[in-house]
C-alpha positions as CSV (number, residue, x, y, z in Angstrom):
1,X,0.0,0.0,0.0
2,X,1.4,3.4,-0.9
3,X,0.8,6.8,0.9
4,X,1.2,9.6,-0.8
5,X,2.4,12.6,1.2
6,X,1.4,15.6,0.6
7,X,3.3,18.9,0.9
8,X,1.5,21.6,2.9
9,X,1.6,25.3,1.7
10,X,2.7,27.6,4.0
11,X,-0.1,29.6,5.8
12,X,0.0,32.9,4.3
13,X,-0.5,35.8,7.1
14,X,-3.4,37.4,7.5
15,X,-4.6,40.4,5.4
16,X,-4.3,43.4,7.3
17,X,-7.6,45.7,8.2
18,X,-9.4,47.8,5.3
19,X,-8.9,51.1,7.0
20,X,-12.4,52.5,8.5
21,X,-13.4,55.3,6.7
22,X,-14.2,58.7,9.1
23,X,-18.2,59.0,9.6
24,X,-19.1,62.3,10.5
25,X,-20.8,62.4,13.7
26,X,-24.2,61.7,14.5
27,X,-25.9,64.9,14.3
28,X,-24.0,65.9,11.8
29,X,-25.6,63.5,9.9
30,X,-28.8,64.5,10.6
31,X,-28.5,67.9,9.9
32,X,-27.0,66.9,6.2
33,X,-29.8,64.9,5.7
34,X,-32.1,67.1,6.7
35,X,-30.5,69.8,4.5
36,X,-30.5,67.4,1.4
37,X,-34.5,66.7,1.9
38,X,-35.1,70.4,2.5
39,X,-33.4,72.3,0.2
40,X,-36.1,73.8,-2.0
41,X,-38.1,74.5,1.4
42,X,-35.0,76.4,2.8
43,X,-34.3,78.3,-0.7
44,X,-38.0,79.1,-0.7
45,X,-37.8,80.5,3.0
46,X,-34.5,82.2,2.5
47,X,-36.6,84.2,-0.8
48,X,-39.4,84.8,1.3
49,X,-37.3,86.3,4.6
50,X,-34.8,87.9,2.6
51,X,-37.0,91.2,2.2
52,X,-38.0,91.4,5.5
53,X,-34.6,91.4,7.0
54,X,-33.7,94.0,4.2
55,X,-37.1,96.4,5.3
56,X,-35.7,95.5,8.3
57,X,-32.1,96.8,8.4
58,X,-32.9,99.6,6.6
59,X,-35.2,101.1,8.9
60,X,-32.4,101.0,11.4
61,X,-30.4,103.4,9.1
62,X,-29.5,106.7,8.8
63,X,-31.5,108.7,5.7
64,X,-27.9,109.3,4.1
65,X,-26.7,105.7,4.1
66,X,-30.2,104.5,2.8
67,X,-29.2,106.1,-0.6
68,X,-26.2,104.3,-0.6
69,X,-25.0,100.5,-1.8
70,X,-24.6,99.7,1.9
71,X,-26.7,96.8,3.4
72,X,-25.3,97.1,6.8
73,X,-26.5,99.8,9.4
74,X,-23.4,101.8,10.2
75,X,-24.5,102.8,13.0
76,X,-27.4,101.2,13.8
77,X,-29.9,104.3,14.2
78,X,-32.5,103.0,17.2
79,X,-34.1,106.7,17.1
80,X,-35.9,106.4,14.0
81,X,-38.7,104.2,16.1
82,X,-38.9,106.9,18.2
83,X,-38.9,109.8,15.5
84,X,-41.6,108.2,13.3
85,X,-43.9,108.5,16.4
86,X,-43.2,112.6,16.7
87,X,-43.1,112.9,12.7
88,X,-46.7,112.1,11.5
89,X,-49.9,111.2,14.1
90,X,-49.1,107.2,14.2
91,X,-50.7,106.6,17.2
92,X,-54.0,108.8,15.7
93,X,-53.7,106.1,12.4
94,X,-53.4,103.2,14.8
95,X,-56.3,104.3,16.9
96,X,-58.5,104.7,13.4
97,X,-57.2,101.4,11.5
98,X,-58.5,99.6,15.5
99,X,-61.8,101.1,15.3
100,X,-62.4,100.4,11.4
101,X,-60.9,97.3,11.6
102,X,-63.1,95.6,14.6
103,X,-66.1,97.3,13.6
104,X,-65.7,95.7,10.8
105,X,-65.7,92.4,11.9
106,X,-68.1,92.8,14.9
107,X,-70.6,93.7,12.4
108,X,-69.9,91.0,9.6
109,X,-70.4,88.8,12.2
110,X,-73.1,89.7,13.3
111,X,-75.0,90.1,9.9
112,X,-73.3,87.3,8.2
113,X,-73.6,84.4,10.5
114,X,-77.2,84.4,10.4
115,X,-77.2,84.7,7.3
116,X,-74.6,81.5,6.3
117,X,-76.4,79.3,8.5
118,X,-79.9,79.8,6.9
119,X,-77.9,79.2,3.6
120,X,-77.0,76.2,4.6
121,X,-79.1,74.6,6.9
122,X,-82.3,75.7,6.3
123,X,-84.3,74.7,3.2
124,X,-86.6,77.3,2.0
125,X,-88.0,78.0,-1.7
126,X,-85.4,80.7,-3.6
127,X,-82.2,79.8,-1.1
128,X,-79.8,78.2,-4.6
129,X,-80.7,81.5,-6.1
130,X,-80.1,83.9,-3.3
131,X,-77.2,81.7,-3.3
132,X,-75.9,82.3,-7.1
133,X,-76.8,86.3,-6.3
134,X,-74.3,86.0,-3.3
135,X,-71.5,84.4,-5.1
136,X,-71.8,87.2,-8.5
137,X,-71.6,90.1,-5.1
138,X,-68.6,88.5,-4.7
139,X,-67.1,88.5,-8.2
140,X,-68.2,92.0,-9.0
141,X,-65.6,94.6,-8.5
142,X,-65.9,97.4,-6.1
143,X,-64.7,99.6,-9.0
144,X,-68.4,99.1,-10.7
145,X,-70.6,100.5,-7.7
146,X,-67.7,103.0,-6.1
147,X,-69.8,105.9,-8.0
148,X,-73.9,105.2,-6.7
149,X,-72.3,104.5,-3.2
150,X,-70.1,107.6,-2.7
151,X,-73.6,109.4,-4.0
152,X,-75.5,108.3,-1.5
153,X,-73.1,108.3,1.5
154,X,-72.5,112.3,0.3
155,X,-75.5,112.5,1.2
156,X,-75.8,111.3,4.1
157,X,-73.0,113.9,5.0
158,X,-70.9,111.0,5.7
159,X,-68.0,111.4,3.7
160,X,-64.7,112.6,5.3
161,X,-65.3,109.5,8.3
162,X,-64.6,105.8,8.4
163,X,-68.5,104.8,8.6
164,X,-68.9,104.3,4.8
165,X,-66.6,101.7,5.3
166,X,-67.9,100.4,8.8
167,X,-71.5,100.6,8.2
168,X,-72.2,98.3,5.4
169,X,-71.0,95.0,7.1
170,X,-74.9,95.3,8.7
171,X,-76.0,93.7,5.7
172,X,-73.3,91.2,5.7
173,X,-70.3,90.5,3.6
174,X,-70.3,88.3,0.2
175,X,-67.3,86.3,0.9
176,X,-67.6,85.8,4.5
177,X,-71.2,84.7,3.7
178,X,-69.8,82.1,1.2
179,X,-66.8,80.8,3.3
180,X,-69.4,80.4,6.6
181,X,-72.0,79.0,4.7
182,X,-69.4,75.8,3.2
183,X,-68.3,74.9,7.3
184,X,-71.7,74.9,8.3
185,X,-72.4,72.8,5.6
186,X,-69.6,70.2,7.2
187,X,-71.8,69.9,10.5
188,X,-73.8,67.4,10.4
189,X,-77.8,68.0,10.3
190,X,-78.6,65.7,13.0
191,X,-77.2,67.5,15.6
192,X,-79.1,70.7,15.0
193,X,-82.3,68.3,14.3
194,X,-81.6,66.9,17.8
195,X,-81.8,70.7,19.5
196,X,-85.6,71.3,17.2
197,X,-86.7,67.9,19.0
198,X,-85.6,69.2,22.9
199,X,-87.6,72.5,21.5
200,X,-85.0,75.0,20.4
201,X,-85.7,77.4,17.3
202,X,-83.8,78.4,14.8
203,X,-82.1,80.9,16.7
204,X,-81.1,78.5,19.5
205,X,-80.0,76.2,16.9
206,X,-77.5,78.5,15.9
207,X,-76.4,79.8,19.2
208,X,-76.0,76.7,21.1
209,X,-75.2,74.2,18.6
210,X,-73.8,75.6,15.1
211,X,-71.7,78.4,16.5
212,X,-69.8,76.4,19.2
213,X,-69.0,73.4,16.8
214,X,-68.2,76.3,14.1
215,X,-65.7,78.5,15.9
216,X,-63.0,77.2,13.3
217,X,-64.2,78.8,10.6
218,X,-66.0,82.0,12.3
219,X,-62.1,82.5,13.4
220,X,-61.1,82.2,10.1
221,X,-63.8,84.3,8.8
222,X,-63.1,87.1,11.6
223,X,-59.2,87.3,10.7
224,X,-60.2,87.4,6.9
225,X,-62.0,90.6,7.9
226,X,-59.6,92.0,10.2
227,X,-57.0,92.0,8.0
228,X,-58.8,93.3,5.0
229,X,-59.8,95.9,6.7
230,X,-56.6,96.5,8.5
231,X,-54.4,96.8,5.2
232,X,-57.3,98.5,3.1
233,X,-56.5,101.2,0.8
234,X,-59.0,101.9,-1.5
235,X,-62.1,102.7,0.8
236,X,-59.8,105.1,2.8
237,X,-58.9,106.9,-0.4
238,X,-62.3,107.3,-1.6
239,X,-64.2,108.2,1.8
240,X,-61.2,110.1,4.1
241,X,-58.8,111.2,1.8
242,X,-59.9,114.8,2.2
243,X,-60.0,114.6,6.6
244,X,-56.5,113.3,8.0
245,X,-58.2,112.9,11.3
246,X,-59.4,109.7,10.1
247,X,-56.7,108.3,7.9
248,X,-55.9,105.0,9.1
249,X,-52.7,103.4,8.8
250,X,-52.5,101.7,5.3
251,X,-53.6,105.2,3.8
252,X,-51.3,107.1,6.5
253,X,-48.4,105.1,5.3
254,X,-48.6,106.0,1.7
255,X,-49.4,109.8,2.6
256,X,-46.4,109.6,4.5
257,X,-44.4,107.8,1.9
258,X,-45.4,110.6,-0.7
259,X,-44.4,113.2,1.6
260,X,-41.3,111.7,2.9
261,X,-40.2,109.9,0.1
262,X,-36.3,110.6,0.4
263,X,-36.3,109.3,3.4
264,X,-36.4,105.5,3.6
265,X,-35.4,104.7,7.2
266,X,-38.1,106.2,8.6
267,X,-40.6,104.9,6.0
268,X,-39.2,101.6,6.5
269,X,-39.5,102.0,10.1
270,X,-43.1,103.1,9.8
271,X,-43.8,99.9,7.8
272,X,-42.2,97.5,10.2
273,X,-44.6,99.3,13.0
274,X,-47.7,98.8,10.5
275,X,-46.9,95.2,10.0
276,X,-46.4,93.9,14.1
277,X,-50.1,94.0,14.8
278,X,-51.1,92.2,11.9
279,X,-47.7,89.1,12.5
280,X,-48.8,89.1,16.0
281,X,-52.8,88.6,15.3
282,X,-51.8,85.8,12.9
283,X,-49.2,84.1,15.0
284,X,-51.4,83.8,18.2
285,X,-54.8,82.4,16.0
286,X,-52.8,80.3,13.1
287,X,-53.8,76.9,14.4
288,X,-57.6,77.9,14.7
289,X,-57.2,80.0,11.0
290,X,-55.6,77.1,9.6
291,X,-58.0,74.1,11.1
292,X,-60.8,76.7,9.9
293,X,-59.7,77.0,6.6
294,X,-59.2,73.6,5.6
295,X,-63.5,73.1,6.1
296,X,-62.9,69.4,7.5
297,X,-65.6,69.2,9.6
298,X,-66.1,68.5,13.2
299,X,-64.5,66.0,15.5
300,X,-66.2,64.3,17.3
């Protein structure tokens, strides 16, 4: 019997470690992947906060360095805040723009509420075309009755105050009408047909059924208002253009542009001052605006 031997190969050594490639940290991690998924969202915010930071930091310059290529206030010029208030009756603007704009709304409100529920809750013969002659309100421009409305105000002796402008939200408002009227439609009927059996009327209906579950959208409505009439232009031009004791502050702030147009710091200024109310409205009521506008219904 024959063996045949056979020759071992020498163990070869062992291959040495791949080296480990650096990781960056944890977080930073994150935060470049966060970057990657975000980037059109960041570019987008960057566009949109760009121009405030610029209306910004120029109203916290000088009215010589506003004329120039500089983007930096040197030195930063904290008076202007103060010497916007001694230049032109801001507080008198602020006071009128308050009283226009809740007003306003109070009175909206109280017309159009009523008016949104009956729209869309109760059935009655000629309610699709009062409807249809709410929505063409809506889409006809304020240009086309501007003429027959000053007329009649004039008359009134009117002219020269803020109540052309107040007044008419008594007979309610074509948009808020229209957005009130779609929530209400997102309650359910059998709630309000449960209150009619316990022996509510209409009007207890709506007061202690419809308007609790429908605060959403009568917040949403509300701001709507607020700010329309807030920021409003036109109807200040047309009724108090002639009486500066009732300019608001949207008129006041293009008076005083015209009149102090050299000098942008304190126009700037004045337009940061303008804008605070409004941010700070919107900031404290977003989630209610927002869950209002969306129109999803109630939960339960």
């Amino acid at each position: 019997m024959t063996s045949a031997t056979l020759t071992a190969k020498p163990a070869q050594p062992p291959a040495p470690p791949a080296p480990k490639r650096r990781t960056p940290p944890l977080r930073g991690r994150r935060l470049l992947g966060w970057i990657a998924e975000h980037t059109v969202l960041v570019a987008l915010a960057v566009i949109f906060i760009a121009p405030v930071v610029f209306v910004v930091l120029t109203s916290l310059m000088s009215s010589d360095q506003t004329l120039t290529a500089s983007l930096w206030p040197q030195p930063f010029v904290w008076s202007n805040y103060l010497t916007v208030f001694q230049t032109v009756p801001l507080l008198q603007w602020f006071g009128n723009s308050a009283l226009y704009a809740v007003l306003a709304t109070a009175f909206m409100l109280l017309s159009s509420v009523p008016a949104a529920y009956a729209l869309a809750k109760i059935k009655f013969r000629g309610a699709n075309v009062l409807f249809t002659a709410i929505i063409i309100a809506m889409l006809l421009p304020p240009q086309v009755t501007a003429i027959p409305i000053y007329v009649m105000w004039s008359q009134l002796n009117l002219t020269g105050t803020l109540w052309p402008l107040i007044l008419p939200n008594l007979l309610g408002d074509a948009f808020s009408i229209f957005l009130l009227r779609q929530f209400f439609l997102t309650i359910p009927s059998e709630y309000a047909d449960a209150a009619r059996i316990d022996g509510c009327g209409e009007f207890g209906v709506l007061w202690r059924v419809m308007i609790p579950m429908a605060k959403p959208g009568i917040a949403a409505t509300a701001i709507f208002m607020f700010f329309n009439s807030w920021n409003d232009y036109y109807g200040p031009l047309l009724y108090t253009s002639e009486n500066a004791d009732n300019w608001p502050v949207a008129y006041g702030l293009a008076s005083f542009r015209g009149v102090h147009g050299t000098d942008w710091g304190l126009t700037m200024t004045m337009t940061i001052l303008v804008t605070v109310p409004v941010v700070l409205i919107f900031f404290f009521a977003q989630r209610v605006f927002v869950e209002g506008i969306t129109l999803t219904g109630v939960k339960g």
